[in-house]
N, C-alpha and C positions, 0 to 999 in steps of 0.2 A: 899831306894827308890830314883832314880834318878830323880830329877825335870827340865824336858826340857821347857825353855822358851826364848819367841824370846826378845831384847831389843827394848825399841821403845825409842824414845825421839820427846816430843813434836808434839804428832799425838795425831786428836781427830775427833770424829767422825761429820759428814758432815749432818746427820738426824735433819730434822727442827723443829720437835715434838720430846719431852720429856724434861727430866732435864738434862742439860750437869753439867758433876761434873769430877774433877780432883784429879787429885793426885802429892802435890808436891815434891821429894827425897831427906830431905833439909842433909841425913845423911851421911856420907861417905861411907857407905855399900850401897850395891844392896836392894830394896825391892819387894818382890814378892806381886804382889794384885792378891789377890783371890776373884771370886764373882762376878765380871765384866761380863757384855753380853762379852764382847768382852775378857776375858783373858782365855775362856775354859777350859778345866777339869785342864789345870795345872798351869797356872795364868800367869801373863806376868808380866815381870823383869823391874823395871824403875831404873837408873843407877843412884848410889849416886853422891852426888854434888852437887844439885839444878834441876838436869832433872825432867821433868812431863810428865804424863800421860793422856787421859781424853778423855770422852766418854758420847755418850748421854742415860741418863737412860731413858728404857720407861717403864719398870716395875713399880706396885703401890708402892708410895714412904709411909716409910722407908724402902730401900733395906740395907742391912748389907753386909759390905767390911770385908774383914781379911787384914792383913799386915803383911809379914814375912822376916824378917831379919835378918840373923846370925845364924836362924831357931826357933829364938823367936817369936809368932805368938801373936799380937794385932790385938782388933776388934776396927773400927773404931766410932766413934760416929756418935750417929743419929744426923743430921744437918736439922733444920727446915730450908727451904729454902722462906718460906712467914712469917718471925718472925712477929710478933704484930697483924696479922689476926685473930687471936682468942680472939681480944680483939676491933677488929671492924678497927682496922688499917689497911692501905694497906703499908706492908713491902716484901722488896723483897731484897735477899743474895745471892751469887753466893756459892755454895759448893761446897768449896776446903778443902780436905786432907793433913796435914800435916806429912810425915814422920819426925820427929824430929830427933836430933842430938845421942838420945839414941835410936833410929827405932824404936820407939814408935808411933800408927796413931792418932793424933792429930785434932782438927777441925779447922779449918783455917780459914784466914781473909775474912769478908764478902765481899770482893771485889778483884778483878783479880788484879787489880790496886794494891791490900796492897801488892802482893808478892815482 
């Protein structure tokens, strides 16, 4: 099966409602993200190196990511993005995706800032 997909670097969607969530390609391979509104039936390729991806979710969160590289397929973890609310806190994370150095999808730093 051939997988067609466009490369993007550093596009994200422009929607003022929902959770924007990224993805960043910290691995030397290519990774395909699967599951995105925006990557359709056959996922959209973010170029290894440090390139990113990222889009605003408006689906009920937790949505679930695939990550596939080399054709090894991880799911990404779920990322509470209001951490300590369930404990009466008011916490808020930005949800970033790590592809890692093995292309493994990782959860990343709670701020856009740590990349």
């Amino acid at each position: 099966m051939g997988i067609a997909a466009i490369s993007i670097t550093g596009c994200s969607s422009s929607g003022d409602e929902g959770l924007p969530v990224r993805v960043v390609n910290k691995s030397a391979w290519d990774a395909l993200v699967v599951g995105c509104p925006l990557c359709g039936e056959r996922g959209v390729v973010v170029e290894g190196g440090g390139t990113y991806f990222g889009w605003t979710e408006e689906r009920a969160w937790p949505v679930t990511y695939k990550i596939v590289v080399r054709g090894a397929e991880s799911v990404c973890p779920v990322i509470d993005p209001e951490p300590g609310k369930a404990e009466g806190a008011v916490g808020t994370r930005d949800v970033i995706y790590v592809v890692d150095e093995s292309g493994t999808c990782v959860a990343g730093p709670g701020s856009w800032d740590e990349i």
